[in-house]
Backbone bond lengths (Angstrom), bond angles and torsions (degrees), N, CA, C in turn:
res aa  C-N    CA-C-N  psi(-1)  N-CA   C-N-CA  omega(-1)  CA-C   N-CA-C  phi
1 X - - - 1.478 - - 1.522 110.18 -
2 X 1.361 118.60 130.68 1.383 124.40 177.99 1.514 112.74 -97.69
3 X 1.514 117.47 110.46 1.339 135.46 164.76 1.824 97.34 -34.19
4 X 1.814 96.71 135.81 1.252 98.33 158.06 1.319 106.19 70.93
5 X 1.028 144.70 27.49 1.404 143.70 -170.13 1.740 119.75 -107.67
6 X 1.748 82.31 -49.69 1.454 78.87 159.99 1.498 132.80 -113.49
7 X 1.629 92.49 30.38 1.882 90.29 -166.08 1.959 84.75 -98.30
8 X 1.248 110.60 179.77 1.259 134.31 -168.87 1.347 133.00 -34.63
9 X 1.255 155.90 -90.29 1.260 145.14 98.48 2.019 92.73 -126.28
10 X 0.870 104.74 -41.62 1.418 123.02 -171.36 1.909 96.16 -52.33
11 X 1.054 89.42 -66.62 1.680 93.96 -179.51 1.753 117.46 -65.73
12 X 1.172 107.28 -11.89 1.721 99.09 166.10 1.661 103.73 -98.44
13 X 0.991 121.60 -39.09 1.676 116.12 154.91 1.147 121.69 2.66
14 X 1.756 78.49 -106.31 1.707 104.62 171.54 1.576 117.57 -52.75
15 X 1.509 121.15 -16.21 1.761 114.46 150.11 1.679 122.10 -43.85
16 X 1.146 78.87 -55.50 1.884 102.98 -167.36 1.205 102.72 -53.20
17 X 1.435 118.94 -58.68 1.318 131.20 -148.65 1.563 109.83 -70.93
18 X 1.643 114.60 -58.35 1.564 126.59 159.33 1.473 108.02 -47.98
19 X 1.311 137.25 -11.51 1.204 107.01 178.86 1.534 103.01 -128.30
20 X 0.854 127.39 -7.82 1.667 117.39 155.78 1.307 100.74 -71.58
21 X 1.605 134.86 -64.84 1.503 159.75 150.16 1.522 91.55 24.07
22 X 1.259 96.83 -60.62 1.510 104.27 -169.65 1.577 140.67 -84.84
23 X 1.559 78.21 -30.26 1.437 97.10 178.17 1.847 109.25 -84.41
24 X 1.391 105.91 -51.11 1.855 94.16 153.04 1.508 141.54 -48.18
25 X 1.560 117.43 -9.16 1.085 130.97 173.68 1.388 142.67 -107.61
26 X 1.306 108.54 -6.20 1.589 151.72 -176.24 1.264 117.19 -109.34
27 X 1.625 113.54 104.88 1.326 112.62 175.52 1.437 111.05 -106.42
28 X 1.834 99.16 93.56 1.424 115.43 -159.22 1.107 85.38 -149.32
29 X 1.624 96.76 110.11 2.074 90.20 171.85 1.584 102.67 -58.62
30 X 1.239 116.76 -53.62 1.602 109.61 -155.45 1.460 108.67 -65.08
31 X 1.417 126.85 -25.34 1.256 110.79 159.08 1.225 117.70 -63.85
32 X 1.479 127.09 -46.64 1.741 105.90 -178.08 1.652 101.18 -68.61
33 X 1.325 131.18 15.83 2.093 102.48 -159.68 2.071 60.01 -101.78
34 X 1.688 137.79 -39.93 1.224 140.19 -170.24 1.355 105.74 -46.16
35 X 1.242 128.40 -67.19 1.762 146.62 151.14 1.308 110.62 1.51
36 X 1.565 92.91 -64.76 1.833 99.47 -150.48 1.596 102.75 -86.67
37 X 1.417 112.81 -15.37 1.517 130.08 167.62 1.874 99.00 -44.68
38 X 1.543 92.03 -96.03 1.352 127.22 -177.68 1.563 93.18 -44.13
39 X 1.556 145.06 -38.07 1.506 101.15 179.26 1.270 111.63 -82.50
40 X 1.410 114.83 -31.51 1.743 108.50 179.56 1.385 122.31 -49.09
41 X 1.189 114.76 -20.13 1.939 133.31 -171.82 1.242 92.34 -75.56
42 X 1.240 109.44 -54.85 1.779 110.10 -158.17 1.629 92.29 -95.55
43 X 0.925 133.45 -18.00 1.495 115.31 152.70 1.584 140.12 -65.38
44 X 1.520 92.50 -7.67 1.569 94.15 -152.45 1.951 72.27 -122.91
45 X 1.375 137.63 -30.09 1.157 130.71 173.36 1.838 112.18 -65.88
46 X 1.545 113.60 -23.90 1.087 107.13 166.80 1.519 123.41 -102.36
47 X 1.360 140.73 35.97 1.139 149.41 -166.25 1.246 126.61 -158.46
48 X 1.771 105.56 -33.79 1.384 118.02 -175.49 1.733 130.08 61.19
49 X 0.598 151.72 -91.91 1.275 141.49 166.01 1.587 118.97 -132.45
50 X 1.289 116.20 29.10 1.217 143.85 -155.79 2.392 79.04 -116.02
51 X 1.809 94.05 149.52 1.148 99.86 176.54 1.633 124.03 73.22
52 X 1.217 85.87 37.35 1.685 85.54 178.15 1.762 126.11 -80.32
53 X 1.281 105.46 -20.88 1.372 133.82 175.45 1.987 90.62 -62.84
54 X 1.334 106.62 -56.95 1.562 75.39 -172.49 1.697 126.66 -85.94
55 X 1.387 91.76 6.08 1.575 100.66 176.89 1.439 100.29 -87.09
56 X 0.950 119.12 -6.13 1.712 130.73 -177.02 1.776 86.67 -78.87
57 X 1.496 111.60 -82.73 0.888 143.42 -172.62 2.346 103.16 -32.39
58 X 1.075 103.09 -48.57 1.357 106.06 -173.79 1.762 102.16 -69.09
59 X 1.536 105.84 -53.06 1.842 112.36 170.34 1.386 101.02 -39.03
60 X 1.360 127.31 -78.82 1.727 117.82 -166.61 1.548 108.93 -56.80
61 X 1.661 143.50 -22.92 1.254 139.14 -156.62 1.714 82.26 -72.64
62 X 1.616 111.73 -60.68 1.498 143.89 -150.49 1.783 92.63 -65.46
63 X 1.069 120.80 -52.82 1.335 118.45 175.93 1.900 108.45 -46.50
64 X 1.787 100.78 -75.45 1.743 117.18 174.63 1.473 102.95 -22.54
65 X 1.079 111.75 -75.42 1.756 133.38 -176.31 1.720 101.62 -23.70
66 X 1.342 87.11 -86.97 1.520 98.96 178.02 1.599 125.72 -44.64
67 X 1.279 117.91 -24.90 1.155 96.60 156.62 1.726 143.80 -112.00
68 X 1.264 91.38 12.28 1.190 108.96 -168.01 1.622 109.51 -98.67
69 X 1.300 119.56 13.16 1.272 120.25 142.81 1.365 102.66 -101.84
70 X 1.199 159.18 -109.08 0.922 136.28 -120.61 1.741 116.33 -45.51
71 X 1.536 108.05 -14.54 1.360 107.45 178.45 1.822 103.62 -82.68
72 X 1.218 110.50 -1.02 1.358 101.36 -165.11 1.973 95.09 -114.47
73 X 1.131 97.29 -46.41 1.676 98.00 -169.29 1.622 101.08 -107.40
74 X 1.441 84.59 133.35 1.798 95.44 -170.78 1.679 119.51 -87.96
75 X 1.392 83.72 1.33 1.927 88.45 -157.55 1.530 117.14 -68.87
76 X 1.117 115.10 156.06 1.218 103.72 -175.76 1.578 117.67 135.78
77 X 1.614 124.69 154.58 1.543 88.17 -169.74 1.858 95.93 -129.51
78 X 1.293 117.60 0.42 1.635 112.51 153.69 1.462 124.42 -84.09
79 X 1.075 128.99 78.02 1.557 139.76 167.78 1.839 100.22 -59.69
80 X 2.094 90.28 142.79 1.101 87.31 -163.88 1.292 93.80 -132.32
81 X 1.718 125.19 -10.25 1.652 118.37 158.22 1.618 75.52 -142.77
82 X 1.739 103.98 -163.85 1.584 127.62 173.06 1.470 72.23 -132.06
83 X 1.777 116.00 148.69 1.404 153.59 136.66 1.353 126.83 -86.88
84 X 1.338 146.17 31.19 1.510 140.41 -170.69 1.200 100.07 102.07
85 X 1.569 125.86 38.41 1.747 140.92 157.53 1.860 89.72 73.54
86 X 1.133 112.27 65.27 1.752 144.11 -162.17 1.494 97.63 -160.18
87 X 1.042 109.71 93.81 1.689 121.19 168.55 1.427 86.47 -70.79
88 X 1.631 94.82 145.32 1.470 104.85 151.86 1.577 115.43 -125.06
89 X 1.419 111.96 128.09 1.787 99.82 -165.69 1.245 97.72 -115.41
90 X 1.466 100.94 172.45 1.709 131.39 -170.52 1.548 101.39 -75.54
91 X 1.520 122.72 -18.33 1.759 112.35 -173.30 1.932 90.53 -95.59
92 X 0.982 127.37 -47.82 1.273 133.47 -171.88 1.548 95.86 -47.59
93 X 1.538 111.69 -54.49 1.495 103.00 -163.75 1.662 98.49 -72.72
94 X 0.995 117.60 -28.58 1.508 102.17 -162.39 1.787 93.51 -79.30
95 X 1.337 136.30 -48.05 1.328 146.02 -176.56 1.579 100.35 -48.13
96 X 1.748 124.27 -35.76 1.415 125.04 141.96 1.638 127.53 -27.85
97 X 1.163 87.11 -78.53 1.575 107.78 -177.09 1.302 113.74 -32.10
98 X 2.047 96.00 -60.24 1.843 90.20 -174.80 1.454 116.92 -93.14
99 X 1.010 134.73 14.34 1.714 148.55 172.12 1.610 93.05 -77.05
100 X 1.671 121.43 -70.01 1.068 133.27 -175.58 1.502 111.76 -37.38
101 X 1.494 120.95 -52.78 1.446 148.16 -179.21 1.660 106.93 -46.57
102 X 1.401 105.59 -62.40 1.426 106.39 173.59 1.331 138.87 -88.96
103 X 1.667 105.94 -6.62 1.833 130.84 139.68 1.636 99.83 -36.53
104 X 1.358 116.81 -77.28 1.342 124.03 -160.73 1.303 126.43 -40.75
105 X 1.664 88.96 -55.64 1.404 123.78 -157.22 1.746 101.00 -67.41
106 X 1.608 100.37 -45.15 2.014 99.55 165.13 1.790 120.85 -78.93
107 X 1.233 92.46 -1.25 1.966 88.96 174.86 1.639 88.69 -97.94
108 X 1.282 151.12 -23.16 1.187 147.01 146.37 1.382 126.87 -19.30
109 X 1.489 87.52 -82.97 1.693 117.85 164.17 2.308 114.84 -38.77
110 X 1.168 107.49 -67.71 1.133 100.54 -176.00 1.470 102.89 -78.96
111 X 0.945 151.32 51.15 1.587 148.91 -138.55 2.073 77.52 -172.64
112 X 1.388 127.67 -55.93 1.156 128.90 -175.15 1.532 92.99 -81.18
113 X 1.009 124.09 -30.86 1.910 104.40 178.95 1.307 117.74 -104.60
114 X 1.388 111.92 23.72 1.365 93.77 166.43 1.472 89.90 -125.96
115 X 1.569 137.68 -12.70 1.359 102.71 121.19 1.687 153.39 -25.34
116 X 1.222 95.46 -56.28 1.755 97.87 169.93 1.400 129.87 -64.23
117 X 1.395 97.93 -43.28 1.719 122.97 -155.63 1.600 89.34 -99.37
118 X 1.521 108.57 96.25 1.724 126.09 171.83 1.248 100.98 -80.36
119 X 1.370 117.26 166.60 1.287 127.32 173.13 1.420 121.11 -62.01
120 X 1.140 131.47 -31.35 1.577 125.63 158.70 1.511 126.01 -65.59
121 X 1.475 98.17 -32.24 1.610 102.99 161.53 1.525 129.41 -47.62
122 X 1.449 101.85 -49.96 1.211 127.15 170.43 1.590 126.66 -49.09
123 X 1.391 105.66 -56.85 1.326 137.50 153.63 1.228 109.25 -35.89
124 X 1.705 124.41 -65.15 1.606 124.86 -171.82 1.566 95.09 -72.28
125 X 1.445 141.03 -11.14 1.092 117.11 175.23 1.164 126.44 -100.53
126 X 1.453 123.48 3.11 1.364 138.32 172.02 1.625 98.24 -93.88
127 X 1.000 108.72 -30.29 1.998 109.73 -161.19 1.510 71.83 -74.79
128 X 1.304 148.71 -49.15 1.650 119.12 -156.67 1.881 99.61 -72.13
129 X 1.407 101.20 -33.51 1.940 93.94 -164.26 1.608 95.34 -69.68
130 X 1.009 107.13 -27.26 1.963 98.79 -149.19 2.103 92.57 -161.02
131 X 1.300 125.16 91.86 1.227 118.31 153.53 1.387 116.01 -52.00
132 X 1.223 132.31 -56.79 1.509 112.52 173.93 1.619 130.03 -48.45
133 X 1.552 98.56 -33.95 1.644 92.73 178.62 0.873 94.68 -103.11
134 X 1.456 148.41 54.58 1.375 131.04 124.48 1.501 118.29 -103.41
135 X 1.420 90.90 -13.44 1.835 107.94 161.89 1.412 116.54 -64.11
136 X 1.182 118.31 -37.89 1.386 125.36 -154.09 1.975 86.27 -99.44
137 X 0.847 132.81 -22.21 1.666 148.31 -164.58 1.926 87.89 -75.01
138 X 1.570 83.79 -66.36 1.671 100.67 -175.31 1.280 136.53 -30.10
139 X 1.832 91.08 -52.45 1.631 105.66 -177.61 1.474 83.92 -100.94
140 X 1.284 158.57 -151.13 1.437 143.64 -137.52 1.760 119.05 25.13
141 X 1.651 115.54 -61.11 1.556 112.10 175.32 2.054 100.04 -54.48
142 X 1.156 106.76 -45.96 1.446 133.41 -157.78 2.078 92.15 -51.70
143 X 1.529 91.09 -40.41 2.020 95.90 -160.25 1.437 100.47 -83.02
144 X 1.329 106.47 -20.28 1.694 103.63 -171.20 1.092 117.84 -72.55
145 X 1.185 104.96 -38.01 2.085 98.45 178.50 2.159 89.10 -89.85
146 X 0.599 172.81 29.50 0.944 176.17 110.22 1.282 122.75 -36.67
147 X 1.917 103.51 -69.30 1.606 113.79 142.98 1.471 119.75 -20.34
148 X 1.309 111.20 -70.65 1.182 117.84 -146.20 2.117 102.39 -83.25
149 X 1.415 99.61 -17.96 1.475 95.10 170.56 1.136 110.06 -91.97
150 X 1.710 147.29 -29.91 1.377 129.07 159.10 1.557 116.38 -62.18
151 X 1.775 133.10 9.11 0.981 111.89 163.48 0.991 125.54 -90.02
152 X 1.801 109.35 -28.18 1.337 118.61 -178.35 1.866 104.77 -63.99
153 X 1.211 127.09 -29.85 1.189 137.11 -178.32 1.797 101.73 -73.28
154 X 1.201 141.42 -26.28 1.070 144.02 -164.14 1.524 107.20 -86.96
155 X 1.641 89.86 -60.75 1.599 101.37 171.46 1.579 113.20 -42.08
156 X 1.502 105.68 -69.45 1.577 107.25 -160.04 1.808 104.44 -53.72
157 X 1.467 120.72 -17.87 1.583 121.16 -175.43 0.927 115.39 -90.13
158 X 1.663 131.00 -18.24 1.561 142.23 121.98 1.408 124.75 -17.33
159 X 1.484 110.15 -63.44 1.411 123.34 -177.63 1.269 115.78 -78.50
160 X 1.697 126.10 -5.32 1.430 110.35 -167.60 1.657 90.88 -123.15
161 X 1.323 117.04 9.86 1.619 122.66 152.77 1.352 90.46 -89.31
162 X 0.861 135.06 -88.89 1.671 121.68 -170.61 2.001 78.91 134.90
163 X 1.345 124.22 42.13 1.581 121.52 149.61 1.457 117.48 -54.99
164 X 1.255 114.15 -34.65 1.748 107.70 -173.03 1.351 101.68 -167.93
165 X 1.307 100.63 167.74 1.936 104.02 -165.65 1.818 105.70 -123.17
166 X 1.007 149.17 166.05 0.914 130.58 157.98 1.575 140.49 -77.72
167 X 1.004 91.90 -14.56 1.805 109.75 -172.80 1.472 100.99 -82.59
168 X 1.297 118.49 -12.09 1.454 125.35 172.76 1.654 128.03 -102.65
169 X 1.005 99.69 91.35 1.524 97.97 -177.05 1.707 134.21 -61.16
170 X 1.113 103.01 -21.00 1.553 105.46 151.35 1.542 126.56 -70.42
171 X 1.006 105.99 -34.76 1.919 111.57 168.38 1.445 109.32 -83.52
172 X 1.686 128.09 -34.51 1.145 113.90 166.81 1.596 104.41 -55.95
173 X 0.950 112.35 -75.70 1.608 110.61 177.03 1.415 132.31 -17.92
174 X 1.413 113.11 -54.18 1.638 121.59 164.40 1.402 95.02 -62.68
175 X 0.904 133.49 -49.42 1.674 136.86 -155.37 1.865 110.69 -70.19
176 X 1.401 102.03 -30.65 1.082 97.44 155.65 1.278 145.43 -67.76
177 X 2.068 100.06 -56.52 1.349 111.32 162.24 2.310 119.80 -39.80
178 X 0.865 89.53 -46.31 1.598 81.66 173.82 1.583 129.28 -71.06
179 X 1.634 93.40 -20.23 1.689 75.85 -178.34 1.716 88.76 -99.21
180 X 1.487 146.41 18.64 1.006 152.77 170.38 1.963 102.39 -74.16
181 X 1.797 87.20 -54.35 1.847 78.48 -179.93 1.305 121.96 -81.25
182 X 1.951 111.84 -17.45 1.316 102.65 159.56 1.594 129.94 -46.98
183 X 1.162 103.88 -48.41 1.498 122.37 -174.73 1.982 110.63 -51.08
184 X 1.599 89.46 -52.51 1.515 85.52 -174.78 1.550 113.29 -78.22
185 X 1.261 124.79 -7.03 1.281 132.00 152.35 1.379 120.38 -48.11
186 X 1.663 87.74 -55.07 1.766 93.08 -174.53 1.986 130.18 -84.00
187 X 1.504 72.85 -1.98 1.631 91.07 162.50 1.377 112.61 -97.02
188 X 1.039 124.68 -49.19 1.720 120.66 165.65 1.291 108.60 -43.93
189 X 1.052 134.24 -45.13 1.714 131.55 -153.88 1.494 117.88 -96.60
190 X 1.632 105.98 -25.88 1.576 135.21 145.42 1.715 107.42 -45.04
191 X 1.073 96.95 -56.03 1.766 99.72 -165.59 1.591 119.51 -76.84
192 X 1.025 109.95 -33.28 1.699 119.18 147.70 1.107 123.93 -66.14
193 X 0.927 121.52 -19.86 1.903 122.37 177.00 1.541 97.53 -90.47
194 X 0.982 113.99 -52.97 1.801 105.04 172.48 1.255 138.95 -61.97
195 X 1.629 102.59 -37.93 1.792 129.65 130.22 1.857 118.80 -15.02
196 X 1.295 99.89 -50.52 1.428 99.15 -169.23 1.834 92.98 -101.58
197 X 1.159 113.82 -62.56 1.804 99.94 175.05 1.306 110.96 -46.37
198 X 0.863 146.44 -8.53 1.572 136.18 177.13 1.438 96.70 -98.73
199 X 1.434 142.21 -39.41 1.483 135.85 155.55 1.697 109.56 -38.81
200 X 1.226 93.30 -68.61 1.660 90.95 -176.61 1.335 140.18 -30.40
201 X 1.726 91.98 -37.64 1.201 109.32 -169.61 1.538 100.48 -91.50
202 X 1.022 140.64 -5.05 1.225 142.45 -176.00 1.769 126.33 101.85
203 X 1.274 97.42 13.51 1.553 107.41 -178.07 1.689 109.82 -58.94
204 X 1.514 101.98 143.67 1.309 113.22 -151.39 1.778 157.29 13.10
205 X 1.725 93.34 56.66 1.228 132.06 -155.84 1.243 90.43 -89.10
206 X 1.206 134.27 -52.91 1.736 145.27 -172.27 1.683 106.19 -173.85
207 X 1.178 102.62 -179.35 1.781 114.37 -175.18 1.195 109.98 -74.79
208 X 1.651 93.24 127.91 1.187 126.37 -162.43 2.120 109.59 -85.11
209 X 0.947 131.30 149.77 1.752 124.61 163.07 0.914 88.17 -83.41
210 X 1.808 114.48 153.64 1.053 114.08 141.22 1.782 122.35 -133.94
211 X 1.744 99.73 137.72 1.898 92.29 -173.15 1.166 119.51 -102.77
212 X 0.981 116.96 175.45 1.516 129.75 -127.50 1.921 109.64 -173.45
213 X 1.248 107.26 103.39 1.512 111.37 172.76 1.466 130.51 -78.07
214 X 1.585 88.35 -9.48 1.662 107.11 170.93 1.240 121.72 -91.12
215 X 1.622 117.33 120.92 1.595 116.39 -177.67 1.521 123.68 -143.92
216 X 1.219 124.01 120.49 1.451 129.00 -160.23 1.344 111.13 -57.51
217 X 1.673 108.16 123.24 1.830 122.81 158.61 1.415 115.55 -66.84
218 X 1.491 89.24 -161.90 1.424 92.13 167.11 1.779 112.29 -111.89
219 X 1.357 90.56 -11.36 1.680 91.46 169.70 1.655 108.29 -75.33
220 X 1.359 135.70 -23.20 1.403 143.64 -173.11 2.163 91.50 -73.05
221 X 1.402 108.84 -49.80 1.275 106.06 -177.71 1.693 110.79 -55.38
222 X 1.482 109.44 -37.52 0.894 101.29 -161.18 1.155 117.98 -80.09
223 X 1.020 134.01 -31.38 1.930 164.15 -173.66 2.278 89.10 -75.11
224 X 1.317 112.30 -28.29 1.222 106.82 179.58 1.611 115.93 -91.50
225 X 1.243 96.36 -32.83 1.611 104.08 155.66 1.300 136.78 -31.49
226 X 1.535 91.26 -73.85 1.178 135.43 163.71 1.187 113.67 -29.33
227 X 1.325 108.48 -84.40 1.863 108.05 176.56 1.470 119.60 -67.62
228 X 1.017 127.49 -14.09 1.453 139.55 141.95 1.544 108.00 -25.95
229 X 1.535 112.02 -94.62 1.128 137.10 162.08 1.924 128.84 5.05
230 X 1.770 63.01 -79.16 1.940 97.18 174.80 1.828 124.46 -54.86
231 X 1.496 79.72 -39.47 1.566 98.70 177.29 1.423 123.13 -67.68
232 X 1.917 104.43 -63.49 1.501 84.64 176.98 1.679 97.95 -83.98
233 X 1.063 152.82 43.74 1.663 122.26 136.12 1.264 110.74 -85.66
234 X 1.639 120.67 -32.41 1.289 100.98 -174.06 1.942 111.60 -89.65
235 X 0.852 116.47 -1.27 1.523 119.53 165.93 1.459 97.68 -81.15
236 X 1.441 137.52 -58.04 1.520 112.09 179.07 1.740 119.11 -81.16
237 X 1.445 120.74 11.57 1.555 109.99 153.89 1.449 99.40 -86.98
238 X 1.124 128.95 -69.63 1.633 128.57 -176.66 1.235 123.00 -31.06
239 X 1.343 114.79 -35.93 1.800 121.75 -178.11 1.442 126.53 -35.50
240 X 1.140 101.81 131.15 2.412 72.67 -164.32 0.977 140.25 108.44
241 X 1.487 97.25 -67.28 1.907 115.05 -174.42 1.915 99.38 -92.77
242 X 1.388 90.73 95.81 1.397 109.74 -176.35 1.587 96.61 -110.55
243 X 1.614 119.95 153.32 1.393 119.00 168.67 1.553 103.16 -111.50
244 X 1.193 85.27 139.78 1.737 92.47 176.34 1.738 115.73 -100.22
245 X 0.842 141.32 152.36 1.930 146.11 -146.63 1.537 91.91 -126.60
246 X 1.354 98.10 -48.24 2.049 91.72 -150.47 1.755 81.93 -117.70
247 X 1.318 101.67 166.87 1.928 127.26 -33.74 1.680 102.20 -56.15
248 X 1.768 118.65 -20.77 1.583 119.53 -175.59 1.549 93.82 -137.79
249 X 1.672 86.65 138.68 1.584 97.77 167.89 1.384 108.60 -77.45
250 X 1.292 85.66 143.56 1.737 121.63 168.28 0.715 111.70 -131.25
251 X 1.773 110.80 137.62 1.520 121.51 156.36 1.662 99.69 -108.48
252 X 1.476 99.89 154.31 1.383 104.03 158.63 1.487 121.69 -78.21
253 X 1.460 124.37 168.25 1.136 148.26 166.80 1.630 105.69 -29.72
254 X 1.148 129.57 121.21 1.779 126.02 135.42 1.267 117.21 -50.18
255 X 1.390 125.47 126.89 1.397 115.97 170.30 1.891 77.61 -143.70
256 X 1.721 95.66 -159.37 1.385 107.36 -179.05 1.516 131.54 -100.17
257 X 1.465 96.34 -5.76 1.544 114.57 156.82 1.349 112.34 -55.95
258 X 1.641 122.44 -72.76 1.288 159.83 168.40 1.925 84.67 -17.53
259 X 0.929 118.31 -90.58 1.561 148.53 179.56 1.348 88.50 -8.01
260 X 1.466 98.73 -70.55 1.458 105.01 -149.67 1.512 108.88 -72.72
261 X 1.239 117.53 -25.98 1.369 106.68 -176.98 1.901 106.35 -91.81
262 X 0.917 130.22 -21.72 1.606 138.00 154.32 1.716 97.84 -43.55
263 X 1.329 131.28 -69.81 1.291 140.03 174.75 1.704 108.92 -42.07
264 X 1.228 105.06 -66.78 1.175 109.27 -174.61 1.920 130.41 -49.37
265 X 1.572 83.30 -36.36 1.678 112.65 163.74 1.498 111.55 -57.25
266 X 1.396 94.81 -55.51 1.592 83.00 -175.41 1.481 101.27 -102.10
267 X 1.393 147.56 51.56 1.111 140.69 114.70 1.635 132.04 -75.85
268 X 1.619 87.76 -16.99 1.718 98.30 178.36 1.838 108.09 -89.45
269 X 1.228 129.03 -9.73 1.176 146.28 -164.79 1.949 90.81 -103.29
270 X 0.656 108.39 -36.39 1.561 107.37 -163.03 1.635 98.64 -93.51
271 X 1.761 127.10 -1.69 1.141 135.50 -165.81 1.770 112.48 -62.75
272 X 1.543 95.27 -31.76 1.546 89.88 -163.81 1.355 92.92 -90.56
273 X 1.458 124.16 -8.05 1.913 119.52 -158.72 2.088 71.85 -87.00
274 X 0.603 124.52 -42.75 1.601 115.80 -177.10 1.254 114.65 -57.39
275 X 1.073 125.08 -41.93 1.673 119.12 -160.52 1.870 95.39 -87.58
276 X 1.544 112.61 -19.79 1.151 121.32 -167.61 2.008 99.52 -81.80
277 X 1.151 111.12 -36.39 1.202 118.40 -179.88 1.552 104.39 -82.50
278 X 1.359 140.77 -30.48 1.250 136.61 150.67 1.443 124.37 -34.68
279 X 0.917 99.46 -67.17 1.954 122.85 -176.79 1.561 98.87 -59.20
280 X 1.550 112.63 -46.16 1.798 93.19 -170.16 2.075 96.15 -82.18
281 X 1.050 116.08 10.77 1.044 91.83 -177.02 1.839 103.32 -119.37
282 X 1.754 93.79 6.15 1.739 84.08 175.01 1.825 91.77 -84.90
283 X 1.389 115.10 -26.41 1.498 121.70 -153.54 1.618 79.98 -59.49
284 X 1.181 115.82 -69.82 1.798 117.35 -155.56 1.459 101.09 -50.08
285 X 1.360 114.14 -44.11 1.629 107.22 173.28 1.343 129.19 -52.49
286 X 1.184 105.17 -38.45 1.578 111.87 -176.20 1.627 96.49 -75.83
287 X 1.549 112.89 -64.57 1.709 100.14 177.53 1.428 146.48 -30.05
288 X 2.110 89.64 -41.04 1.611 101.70 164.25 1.457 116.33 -60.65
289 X 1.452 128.49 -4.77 1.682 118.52 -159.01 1.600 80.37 -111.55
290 X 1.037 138.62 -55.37 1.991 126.47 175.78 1.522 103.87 -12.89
């Protein structure tokens, strides 16, 4: 089952957004170690054990990352070898560590929404900011595979005149350039013809409807609430309690502000493992009544 799939487009958005939002903006290890929790959950709840290559792939980024500041930035005042009269210190590496942490943790995150967020999704969320640029969004996705199938059609009508061969790189070369100006021909001449059918039809004559298969529940309210909610408590516990790296780490104080917005963080991170544990447990309910 894929989180977010069938809730709103608007309301998995504004999920995404507050919680990367935050986690890119917060130099709080424990909010990014919270982050990198909550995207792996909801990565691994939407995929299952499928994708191991890029969990491979995130370990070596997260490793590189991490050390390549302390090889780069010297600051700091516990040195833990010299490299070529290049201290390398204990705040640099750790200021590594958690930079790297919340790198990950948002290539995670948008890695889960561009899973969710299909191209019509996308579409219904531009058609609310801007109907024209989701028009203009529309036909652009619309030209690209389009493009790319009148080339294959261009090429092969190239090759069955016998214009150029492949084993020849000077005729590949010409052979390209021509079906290059075919193409931009055939995109110019495309774009005026659609130019004028979109006149015909009455395009931008007066206000337009626009429909839409997407329509808000009460689970979309609630998930909007929700991150509502989640957000400003944990932006006003966090406020403040900044850690400092150089020249000595610091943490700030625990108090119950602090608490609550750490809590609150990771109640908004744990949002979709909820709705996911809801749903499999309406499914078994409903199955037991068959």
């Amino acid at each position: 089952m894929r989180i977010f799939a069938d809730s709103n487009p608007i309301a998995a958005s504004l999920y995404f957004l507050a919680v990367s939002g935050i986690a890119m903006f917060s130099a709080n290890p424990i909010i990014s170690a919270i982050s990198l929790i909550g995207a792996v959950v909801l990565f691994l709840v939407n995929n299952g054990k499928k994708s191991l290559s890029y969990h491979l792939f995130s370990l070596l980024l997260f490793a590189i990352m991490s050390l390549v500041n302390p090889l780069v930035s010297h600051n700091g005042a516990t040195v833990l070898f010299v490299i070529n009269n290049n201290p390398v210190t204990l705040e640099a590496l750790i200021y590594g560590i958690c930079s790297s942490v919340t790198i990950i943790a948002v290539l995670y995150l948008f890695r889960s929404f561009t899973q969710v967020m299909t191209s019509d999704k996308l579409l219904y969320i531009f058609g609310v900011l801007s109907p024209k640029l989701a028009l203009i969004l529309s036909m652009a996705l619309r030209y690209v595979s389009l493009f790319g199938t009148q080339i294959k059609k261009v090429q092969a009508s190239q090759k069955a005149l016998g214009l150029y061969k492949d084993d020849n790189i000077v005729d590949s070369f010409r052979g390209g350039i021509r079906v290059f100006s075919v193409m931009i021909t055939w995109a110019l001449e495309n774009g005026i013809i659609t130019a004028d059918s979109m006149a015909a039809r009455g395009y931008g004559i007066g206000k337009r409807s626009r429909f839409s298969l997407f329509r808000f529940k009460a689970e979309d309210v609630l998930i909007i609430s929700c991150t509502l909610l989640f957000s400003a408590l944990t932006i006003y516990g966090i406020n403040g309690a900044e850690f400092e790296f150089y020249p000595y780490i610091s943490a700030p104080e625990i108090d119950i502000k602090l608490v609550v917005g750490y809590i609150s963080y990771g109640a908004m991170n744990l949002l979709p493992v909820i709705i996911c544990v809801k749903e499999e447990l309406k499914w078994k309910y409903l199955r037991s009544k068959i």
